[in-house]
BALOBA-1460 file (C-alpha; in Angstrom, 3 decimals):
// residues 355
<rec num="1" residu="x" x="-18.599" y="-9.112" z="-19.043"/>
<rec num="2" residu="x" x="-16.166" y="-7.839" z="-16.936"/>
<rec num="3" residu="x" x="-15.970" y="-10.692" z="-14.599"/>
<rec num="4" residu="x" x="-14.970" y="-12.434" z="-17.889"/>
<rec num="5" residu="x" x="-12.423" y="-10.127" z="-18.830"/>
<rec num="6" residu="x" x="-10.884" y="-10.360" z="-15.382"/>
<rec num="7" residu="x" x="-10.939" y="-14.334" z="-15.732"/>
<rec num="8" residu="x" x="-9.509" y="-14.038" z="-18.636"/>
<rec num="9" residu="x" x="-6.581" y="-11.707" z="-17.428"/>
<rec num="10" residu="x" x="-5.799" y="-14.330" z="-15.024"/>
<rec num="11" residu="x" x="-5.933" y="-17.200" z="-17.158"/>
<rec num="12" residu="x" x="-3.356" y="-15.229" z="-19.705"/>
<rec num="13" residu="x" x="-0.872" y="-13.819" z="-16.380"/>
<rec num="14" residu="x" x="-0.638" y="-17.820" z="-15.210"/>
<rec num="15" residu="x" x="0.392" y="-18.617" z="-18.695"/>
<rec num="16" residu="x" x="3.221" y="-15.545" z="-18.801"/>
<rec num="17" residu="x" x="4.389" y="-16.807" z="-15.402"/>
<rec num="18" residu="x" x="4.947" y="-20.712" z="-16.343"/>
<rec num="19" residu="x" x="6.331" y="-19.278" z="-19.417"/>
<rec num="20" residu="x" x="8.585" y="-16.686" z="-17.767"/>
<rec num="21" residu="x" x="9.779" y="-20.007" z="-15.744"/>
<rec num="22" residu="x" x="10.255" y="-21.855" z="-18.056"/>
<rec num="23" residu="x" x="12.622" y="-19.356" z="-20.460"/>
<rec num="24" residu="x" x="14.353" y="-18.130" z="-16.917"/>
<rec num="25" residu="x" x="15.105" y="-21.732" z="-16.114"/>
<rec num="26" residu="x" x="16.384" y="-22.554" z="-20.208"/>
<rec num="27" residu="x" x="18.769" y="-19.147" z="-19.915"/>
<rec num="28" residu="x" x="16.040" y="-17.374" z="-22.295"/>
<rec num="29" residu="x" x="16.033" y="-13.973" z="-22.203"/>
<rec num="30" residu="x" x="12.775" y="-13.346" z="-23.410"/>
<rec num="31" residu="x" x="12.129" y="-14.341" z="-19.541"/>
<rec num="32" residu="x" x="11.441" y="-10.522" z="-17.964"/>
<rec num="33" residu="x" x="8.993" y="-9.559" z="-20.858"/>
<rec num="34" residu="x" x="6.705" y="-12.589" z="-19.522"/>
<rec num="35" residu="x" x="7.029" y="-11.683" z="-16.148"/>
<rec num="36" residu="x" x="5.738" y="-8.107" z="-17.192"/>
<rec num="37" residu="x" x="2.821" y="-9.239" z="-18.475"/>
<rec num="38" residu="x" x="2.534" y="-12.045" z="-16.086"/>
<rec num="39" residu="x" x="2.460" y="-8.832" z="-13.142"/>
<rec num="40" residu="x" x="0.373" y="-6.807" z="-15.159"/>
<rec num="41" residu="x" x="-2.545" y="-9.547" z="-16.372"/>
<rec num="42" residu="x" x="-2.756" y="-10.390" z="-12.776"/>
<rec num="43" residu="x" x="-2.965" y="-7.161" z="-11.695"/>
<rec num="44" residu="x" x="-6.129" y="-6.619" z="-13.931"/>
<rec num="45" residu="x" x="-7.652" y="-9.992" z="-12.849"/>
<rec num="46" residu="x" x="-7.536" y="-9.205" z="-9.648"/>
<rec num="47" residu="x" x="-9.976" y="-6.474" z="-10.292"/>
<rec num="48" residu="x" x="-12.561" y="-8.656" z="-10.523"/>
<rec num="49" residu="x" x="-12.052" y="-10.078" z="-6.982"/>
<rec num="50" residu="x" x="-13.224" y="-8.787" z="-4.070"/>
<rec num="51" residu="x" x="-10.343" y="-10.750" z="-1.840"/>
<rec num="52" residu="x" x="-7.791" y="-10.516" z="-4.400"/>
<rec num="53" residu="x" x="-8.768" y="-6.915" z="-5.778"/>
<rec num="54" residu="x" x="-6.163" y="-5.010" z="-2.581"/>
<rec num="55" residu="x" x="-3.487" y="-6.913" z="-4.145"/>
<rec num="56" residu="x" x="-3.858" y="-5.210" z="-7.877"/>
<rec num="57" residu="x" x="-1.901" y="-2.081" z="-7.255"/>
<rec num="58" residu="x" x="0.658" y="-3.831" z="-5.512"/>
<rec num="59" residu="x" x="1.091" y="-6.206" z="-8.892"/>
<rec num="60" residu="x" x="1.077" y="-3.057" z="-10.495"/>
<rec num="61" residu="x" x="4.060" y="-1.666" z="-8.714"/>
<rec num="62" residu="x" x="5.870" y="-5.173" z="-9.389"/>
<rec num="63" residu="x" x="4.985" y="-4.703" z="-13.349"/>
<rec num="64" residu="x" x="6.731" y="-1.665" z="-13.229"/>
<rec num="65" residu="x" x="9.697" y="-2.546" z="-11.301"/>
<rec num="66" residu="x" x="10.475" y="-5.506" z="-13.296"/>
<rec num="67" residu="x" x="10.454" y="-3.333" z="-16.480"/>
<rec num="68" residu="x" x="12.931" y="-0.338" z="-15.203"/>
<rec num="69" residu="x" x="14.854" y="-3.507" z="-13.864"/>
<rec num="70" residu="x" x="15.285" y="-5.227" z="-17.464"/>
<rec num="71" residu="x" x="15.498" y="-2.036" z="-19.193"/>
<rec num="72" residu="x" x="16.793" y="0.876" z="-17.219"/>
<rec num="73" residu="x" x="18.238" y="3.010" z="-19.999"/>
<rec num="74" residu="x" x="14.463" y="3.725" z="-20.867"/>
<rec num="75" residu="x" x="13.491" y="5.450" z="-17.426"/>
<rec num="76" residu="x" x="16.493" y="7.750" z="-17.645"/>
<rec num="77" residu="x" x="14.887" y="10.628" z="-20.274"/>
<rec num="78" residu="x" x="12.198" y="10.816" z="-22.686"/>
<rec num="79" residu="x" x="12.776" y="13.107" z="-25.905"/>
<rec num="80" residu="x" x="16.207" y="14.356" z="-24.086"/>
<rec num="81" residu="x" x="14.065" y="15.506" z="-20.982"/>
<rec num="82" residu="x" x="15.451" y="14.018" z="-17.637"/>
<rec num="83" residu="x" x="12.237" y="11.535" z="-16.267"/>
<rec num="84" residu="x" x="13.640" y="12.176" z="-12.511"/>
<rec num="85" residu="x" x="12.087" y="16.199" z="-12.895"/>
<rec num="86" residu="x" x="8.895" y="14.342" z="-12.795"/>
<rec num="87" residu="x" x="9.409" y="13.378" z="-8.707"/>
<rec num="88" residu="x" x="8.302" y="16.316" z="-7.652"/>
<rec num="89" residu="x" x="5.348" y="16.928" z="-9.454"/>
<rec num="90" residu="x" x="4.014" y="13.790" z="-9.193"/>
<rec num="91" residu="x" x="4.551" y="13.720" z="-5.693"/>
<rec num="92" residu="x" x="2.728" y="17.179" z="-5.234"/>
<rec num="93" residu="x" x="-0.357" y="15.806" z="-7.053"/>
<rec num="94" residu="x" x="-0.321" y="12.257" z="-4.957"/>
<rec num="95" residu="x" x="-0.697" y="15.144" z="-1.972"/>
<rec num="96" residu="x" x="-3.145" y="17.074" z="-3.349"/>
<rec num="97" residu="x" x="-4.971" y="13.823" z="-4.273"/>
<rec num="98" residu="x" x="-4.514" y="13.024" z="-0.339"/>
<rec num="99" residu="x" x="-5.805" y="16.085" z="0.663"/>
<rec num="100" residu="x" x="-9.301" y="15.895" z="-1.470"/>
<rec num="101" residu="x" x="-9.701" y="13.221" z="1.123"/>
<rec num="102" residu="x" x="-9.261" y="14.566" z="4.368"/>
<rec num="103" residu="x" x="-12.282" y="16.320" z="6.189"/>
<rec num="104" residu="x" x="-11.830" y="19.274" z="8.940"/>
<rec num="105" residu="x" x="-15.019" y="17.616" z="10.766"/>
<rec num="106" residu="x" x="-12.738" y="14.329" z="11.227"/>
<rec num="107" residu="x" x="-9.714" y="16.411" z="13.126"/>
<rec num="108" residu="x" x="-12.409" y="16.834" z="15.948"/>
<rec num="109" residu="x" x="-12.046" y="13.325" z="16.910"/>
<rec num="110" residu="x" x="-8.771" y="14.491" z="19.108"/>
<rec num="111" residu="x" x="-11.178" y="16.282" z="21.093"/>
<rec num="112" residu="x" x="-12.993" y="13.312" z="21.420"/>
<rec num="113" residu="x" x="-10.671" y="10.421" z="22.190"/>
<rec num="114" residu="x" x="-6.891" y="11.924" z="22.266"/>
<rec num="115" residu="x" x="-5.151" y="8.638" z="23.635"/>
<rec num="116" residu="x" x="-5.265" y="6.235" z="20.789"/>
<rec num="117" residu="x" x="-4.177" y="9.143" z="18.301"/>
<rec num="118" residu="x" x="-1.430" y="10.342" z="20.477"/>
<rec num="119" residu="x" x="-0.331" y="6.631" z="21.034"/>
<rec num="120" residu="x" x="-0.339" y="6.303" z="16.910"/>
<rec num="121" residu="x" x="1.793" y="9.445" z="16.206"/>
<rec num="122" residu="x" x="4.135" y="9.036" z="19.123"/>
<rec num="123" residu="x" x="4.378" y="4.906" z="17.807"/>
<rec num="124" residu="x" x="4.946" y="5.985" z="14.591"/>
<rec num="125" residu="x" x="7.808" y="8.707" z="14.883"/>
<rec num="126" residu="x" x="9.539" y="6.941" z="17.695"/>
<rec num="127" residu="x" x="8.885" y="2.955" z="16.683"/>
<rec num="128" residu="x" x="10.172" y="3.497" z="12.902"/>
<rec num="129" residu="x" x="13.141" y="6.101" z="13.122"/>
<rec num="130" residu="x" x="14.292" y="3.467" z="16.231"/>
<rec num="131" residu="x" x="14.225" y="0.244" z="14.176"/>
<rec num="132" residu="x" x="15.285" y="2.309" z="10.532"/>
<rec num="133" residu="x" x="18.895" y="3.429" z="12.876"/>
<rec num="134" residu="x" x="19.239" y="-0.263" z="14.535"/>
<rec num="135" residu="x" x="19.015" y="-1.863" z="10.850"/>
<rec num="136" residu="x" x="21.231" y="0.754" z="8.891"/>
<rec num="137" residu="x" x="23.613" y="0.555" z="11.881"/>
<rec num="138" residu="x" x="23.668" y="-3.908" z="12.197"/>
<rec num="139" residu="x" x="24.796" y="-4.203" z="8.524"/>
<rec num="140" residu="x" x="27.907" y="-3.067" z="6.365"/>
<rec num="141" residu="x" x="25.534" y="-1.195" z="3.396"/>
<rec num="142" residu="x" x="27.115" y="1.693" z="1.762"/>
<rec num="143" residu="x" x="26.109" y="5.207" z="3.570"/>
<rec num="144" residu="x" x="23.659" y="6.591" z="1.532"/>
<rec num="145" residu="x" x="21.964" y="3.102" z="1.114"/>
<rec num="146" residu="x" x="22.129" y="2.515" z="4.899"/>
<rec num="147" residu="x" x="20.701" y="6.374" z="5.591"/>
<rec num="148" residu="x" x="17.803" y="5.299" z="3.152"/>
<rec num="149" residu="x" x="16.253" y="2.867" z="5.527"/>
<rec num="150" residu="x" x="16.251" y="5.496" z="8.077"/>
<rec num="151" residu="x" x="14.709" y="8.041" z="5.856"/>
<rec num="152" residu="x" x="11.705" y="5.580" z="5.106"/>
<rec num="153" residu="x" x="11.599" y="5.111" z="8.941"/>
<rec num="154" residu="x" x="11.545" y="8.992" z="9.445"/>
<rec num="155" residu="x" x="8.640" y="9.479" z="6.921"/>
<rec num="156" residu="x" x="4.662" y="9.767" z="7.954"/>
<rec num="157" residu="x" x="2.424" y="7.591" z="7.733"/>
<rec num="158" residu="x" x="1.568" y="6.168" z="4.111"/>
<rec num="159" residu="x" x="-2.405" y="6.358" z="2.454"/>
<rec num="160" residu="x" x="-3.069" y="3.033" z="2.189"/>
<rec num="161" residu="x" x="-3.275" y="2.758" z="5.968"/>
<rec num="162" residu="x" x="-6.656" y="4.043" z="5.562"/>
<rec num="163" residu="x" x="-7.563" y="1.786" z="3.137"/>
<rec num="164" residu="x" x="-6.081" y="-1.277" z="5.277"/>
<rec num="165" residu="x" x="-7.527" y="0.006" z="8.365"/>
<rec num="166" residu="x" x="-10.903" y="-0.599" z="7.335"/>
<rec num="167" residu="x" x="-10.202" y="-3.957" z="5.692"/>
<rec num="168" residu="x" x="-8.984" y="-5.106" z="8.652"/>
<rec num="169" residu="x" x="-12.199" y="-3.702" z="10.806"/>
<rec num="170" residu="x" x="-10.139" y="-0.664" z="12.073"/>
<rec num="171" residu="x" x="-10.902" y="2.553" z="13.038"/>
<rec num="172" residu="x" x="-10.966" y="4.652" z="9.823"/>
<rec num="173" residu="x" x="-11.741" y="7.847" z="11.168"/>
<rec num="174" residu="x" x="-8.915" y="7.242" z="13.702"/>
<rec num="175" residu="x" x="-6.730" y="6.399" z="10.828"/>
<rec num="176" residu="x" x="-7.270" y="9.255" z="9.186"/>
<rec num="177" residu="x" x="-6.799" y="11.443" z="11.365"/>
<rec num="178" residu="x" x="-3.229" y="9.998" z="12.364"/>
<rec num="179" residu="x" x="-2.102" y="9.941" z="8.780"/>
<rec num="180" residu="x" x="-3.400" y="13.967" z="8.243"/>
<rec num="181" residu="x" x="-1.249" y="14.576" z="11.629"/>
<rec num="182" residu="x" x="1.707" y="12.806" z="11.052"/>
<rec num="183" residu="x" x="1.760" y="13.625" z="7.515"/>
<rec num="184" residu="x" x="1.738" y="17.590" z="8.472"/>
<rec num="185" residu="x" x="3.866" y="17.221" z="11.227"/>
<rec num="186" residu="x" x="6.582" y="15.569" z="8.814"/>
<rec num="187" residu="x" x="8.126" y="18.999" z="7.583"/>
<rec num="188" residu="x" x="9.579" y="19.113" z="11.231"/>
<rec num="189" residu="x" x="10.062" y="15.463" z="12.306"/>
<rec num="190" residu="x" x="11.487" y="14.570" z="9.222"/>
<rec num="191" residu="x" x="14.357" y="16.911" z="8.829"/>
<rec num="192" residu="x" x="14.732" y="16.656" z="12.426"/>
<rec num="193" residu="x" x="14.873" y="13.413" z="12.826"/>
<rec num="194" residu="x" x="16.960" y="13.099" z="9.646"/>
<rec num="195" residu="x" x="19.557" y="15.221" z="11.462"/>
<rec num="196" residu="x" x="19.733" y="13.436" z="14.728"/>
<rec num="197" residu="x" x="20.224" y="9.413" z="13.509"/>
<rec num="198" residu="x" x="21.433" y="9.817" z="10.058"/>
<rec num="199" residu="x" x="24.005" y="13.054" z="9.316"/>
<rec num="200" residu="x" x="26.451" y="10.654" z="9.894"/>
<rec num="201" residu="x" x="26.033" y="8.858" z="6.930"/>
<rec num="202" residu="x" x="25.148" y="11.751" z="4.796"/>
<rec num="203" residu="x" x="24.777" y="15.448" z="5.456"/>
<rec num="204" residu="x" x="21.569" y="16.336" z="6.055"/>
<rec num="205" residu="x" x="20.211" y="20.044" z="5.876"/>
<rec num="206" residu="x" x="17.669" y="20.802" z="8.579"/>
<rec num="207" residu="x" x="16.241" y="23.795" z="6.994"/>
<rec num="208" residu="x" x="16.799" y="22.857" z="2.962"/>
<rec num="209" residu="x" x="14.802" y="19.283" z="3.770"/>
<rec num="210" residu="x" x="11.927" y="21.302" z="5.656"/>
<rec num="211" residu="x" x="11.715" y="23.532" z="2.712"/>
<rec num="212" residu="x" x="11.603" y="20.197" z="0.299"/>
<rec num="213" residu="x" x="8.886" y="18.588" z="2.578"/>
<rec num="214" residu="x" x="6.954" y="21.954" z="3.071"/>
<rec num="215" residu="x" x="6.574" y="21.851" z="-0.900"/>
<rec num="216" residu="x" x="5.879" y="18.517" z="-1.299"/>
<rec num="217" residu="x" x="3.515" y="18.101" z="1.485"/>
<rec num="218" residu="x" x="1.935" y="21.150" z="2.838"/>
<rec num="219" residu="x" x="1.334" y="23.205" z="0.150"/>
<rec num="220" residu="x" x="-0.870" y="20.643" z="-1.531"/>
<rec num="221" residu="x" x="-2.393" y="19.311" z="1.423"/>
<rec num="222" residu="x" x="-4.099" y="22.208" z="2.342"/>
<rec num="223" residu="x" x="-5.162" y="22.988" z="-1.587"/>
<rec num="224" residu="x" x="-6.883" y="19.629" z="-1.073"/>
<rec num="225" residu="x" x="-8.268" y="20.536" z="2.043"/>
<rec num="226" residu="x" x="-9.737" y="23.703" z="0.334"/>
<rec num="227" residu="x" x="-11.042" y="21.336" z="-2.459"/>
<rec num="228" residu="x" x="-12.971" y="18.800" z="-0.474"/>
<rec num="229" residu="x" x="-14.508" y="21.796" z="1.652"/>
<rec num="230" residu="x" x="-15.544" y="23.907" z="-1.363"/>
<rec num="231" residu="x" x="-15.676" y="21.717" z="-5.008"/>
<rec num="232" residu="x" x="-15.586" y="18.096" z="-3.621"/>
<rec num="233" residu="x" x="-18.489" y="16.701" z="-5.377"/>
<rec num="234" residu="x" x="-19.384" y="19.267" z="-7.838"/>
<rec num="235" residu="x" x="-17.137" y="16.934" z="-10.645"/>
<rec num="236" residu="x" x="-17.682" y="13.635" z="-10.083"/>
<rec num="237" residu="x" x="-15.025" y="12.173" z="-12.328"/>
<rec num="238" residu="x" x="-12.648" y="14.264" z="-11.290"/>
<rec num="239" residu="x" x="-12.968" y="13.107" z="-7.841"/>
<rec num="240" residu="x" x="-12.742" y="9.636" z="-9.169"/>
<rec num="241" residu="x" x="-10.002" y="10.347" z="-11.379"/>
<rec num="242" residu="x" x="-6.916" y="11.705" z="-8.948"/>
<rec num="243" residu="x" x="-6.751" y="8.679" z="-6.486"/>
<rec num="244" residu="x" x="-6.282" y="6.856" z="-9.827"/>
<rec num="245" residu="x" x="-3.568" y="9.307" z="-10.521"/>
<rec num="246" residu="x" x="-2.235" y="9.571" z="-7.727"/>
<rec num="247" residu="x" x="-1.710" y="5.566" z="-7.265"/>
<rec num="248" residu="x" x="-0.353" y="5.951" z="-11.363"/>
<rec num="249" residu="x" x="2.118" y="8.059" z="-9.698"/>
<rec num="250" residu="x" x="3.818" y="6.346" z="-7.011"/>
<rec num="251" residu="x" x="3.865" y="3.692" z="-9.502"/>
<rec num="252" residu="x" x="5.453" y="5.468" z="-11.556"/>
<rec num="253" residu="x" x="7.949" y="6.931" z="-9.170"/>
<rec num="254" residu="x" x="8.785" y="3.615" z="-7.685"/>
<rec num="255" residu="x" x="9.561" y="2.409" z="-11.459"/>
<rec num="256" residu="x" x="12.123" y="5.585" z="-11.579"/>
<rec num="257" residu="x" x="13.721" y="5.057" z="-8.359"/>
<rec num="258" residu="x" x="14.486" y="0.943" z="-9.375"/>
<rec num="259" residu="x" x="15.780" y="2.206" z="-12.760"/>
<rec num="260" residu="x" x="18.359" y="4.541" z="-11.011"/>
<rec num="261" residu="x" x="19.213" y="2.394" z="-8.289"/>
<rec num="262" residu="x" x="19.728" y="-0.666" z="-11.153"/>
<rec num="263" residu="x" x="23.510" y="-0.859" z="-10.259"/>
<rec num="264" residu="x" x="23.016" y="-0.963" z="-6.635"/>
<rec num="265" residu="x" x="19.733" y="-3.793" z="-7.228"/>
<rec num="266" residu="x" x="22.224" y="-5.724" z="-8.394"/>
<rec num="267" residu="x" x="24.844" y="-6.557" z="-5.817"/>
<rec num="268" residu="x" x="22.625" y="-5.682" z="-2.930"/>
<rec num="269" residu="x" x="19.020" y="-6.227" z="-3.519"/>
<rec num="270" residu="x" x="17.815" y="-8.988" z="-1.722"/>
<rec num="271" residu="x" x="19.323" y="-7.161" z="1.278"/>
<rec num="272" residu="x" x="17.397" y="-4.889" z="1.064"/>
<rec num="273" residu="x" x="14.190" y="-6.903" z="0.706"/>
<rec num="274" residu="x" x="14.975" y="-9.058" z="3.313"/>
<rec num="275" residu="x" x="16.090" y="-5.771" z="5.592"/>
<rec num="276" residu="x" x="12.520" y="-3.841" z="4.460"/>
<rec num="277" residu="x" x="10.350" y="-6.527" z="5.802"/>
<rec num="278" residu="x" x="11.773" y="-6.447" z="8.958"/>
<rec num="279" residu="x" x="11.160" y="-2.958" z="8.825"/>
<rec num="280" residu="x" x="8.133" y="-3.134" z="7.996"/>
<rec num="281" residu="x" x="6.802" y="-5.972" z="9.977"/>
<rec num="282" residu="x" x="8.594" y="-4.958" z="13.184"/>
<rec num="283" residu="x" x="6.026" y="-1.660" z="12.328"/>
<rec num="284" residu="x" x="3.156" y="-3.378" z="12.570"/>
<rec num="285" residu="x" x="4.263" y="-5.565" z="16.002"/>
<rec num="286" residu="x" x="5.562" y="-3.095" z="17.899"/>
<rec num="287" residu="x" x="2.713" y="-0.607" z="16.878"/>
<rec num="288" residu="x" x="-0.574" y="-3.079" z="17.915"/>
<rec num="289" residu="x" x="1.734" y="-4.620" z="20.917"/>
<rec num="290" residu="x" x="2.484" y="-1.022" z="22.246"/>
<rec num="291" residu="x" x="-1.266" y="0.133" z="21.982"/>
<rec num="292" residu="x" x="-2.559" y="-2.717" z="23.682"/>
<rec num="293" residu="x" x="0.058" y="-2.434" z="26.471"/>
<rec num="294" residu="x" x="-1.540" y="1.072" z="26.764"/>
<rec num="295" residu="x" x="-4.709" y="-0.164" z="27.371"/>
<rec num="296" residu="x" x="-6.297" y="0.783" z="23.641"/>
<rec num="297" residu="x" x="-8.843" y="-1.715" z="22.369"/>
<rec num="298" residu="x" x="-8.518" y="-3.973" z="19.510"/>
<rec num="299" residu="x" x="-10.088" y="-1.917" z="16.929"/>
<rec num="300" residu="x" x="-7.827" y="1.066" z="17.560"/>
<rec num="301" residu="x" x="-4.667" y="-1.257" z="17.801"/>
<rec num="302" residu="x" x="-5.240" y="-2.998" z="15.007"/>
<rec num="303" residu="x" x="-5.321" y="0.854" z="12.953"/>
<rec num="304" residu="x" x="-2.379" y="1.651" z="15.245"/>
<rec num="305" residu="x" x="0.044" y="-0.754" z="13.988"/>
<rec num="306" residu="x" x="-1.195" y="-0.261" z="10.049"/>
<rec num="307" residu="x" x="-0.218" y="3.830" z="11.166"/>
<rec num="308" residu="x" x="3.097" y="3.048" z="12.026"/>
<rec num="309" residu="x" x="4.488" y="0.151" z="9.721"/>
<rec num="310" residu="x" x="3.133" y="1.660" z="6.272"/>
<rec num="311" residu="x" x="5.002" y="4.693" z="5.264"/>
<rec num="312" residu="x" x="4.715" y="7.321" z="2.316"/>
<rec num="313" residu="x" x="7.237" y="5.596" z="0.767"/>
<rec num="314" residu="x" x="6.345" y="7.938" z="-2.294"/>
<rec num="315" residu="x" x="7.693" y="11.194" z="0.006"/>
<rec num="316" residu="x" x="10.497" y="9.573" z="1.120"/>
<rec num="317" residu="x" x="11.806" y="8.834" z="-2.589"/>
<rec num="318" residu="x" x="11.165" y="12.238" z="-3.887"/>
<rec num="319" residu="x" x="13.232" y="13.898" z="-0.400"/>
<rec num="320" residu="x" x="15.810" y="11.399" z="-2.037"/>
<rec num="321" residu="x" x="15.448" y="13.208" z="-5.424"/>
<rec num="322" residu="x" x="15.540" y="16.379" z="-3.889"/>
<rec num="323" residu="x" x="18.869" y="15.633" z="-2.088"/>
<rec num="324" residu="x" x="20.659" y="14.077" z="-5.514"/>
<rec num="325" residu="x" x="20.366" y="10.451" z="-4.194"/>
<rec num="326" residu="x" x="17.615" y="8.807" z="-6.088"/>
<rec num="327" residu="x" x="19.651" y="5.927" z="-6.847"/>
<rec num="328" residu="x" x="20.902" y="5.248" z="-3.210"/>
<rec num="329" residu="x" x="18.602" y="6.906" z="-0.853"/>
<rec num="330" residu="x" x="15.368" y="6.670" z="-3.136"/>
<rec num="331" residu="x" x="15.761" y="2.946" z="-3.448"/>
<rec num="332" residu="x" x="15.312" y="1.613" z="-0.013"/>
<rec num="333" residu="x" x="11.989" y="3.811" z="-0.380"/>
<rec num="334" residu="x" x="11.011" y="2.232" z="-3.467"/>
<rec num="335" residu="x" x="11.123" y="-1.061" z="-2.284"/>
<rec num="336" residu="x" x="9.703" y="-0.454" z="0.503"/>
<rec num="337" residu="x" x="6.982" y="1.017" z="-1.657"/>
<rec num="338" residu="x" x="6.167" y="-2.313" z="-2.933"/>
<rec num="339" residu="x" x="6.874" y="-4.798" z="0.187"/>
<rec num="340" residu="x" x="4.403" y="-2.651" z="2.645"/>
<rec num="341" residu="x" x="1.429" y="-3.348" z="0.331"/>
<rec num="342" residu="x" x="1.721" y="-7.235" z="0.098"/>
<rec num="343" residu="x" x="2.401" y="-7.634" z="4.122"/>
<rec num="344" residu="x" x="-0.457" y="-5.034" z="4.832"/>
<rec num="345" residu="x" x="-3.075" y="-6.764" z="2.484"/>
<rec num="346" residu="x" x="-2.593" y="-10.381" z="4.057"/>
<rec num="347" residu="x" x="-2.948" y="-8.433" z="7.542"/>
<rec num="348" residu="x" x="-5.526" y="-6.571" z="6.975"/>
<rec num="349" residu="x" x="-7.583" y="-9.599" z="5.205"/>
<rec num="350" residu="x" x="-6.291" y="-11.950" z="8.026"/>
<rec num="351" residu="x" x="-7.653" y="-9.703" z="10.636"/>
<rec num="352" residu="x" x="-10.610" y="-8.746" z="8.983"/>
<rec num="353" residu="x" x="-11.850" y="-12.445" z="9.335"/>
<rec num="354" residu="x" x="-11.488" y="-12.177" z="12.841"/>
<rec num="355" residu="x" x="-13.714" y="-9.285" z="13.580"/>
């Protein structure tokens, strides 16, 4: 039955994209509304496939950036409540959500092999700031845009790593173990490296933005922690219910952040595609050519370069909120958001042929 359904999703989404097509190519502007659903039906099809199925949430993401696109006005408030007070929150769950997931047993690998997890956290904070500052610097993008791309360069190390780490025949418990580190080392490299590459472009407070991350991150992190060592388990749904939510929202956030940043989207946005890939790409060379130059073995590169070209785009938004810049800052994060998770599933499903 549910293969069915999914067949049936996909059927319907191909028929909403040659319609969407067809009414963008006749000047209709019923066009966006069939792209919607054209995201969103594929998105559920996928489901359905094992090979497609890493590419749902990703459609997802699209479905909801091509609505606060077409109508932005709806993403500003609800009821007269301001939709951008739900960053932080959201955010704070995704990291709780993150935390359910880690494992204190795991952090003993670093006893065990240090090299390969000191080569991913020192790749990730030194590869990404490097390439964020050359790429804000080479083009003539307006300063808070520009300090944006450094900010997604200056984040840690995003969750679906994991999940593309073992697609691709990675290490997992390496992975997770870089994104735990990196992710609760970020209150200091962050801000840090926030202050050294970008106060140029905008001021940056070294103290206020370790307070913001602290909140966001730490906090939550370690009730997650305290979760997974003491009620992980105990409510089953539960535990299957907050990576759902979680996923729901940076999906949501992303679809926020697009919606501000509708003005700039405009004049500027394929830019900034075009400028995130090469981000985000130039992650995932330098990351697995670095490791292997240290003498790390395939299966630990291979996680290596997913830990340093996929970031929590999701933090680096809501620091964006935080600072008052959602609509500049928080949109190189957001489409970053959604251009990591369509280069990382073809690698990690290109790779994990080659095991």
């Amino acid at each position: 039955m549910k293969h069915l359904l999914c067949q049936a999703c996909l059927g319907l989404g191909l028929l909403a994209g040659i319609g969407s097509a067809i009414c963008f190519i006749l000047g209709v502007s019923f066009a966006p509304i069939l792209l919607i659903f054209f995201f969103t039906l594929l998105a559920l099809g996928f489901q359905g496939h094992a090979i497609l199925k890493g590419f749902s949430y990703t459609f997802f993401i699209f479905a909801a950036s091509t609505y606060a696109f077409t109508f932005p006005e709806n993403m500003v408030s609800y009821q007269g409540f301001p939709l951008k007070k739900l960053v932080t929150p959201l955010l704070v769950l995704t990291m709780f959500g993150m935390g359910i997931h880690m494992n204190l047993t795991r952090f003993v690998e670093i006893v065990k092999s240090p090299k390969p997890i000191f080569a991913g956290i020192f790749c990730h904070y030194l590869i990404m700031p490097g390439i964020g500052l050359l790429l804000a610097m080479s083009t003539d993008l307006p300063p808070e845009i520009a300090a944006g791309i450094i900010l997604v360069g200056c984040s840690p190390s995003g969750m679906a790593s994991n999940v593309m780490a073992f697609i691709s025949g990675g290490n997992l418990a390496l992975s997770v173990t870089v994104t735990a580190i990196s992710t609760l080392l970020a209150p200091l490299f962050t801000p840090l490296l926030m202050k050294i590459l970008a106060n140029q472009l905008v001021p940056i407070d070294f103290w206020d933005m370790f307070w913001h991350i602290t909140e966001i991150v730490i906090f939550p992190v370690l009730a997650g922690l305290v979760y997974n060592q003491y009620a992980y388990g105990k409510q089953k749904w539960l535990d299957e219910l907050l990576p759902i939510l979680s996923m729901a929202s940076i999906i949501f956030i992303v679809a926020l952040t697009v919606s501000a940043g509708h003005q700039a989207l405009m004049s500027i946005g394929w830019l900034l595609i075009v400028l995130v890939l090469i981000h985000n790409i130039a992650g995932y060379f330098f990351g697995y050519r670095i490791s292997k130059w240290m003498g790390i073995n395939e299966q630990d590169s291979r996680t290596i370069a997913f830990e340093v070209g996929l970031q929590n785009a999701g933090l680096a938004s809501g620091i964006a909120a935080k600072m008052g810049y959602i609509a500049t800052m928080g949109l190189v994060p957001g489409i970053f958001g959604s251009m990591q998770n369509i280069t990382a599933s073809i690698l990690a499903n290109w790779w994990g042929r080659k095991k």
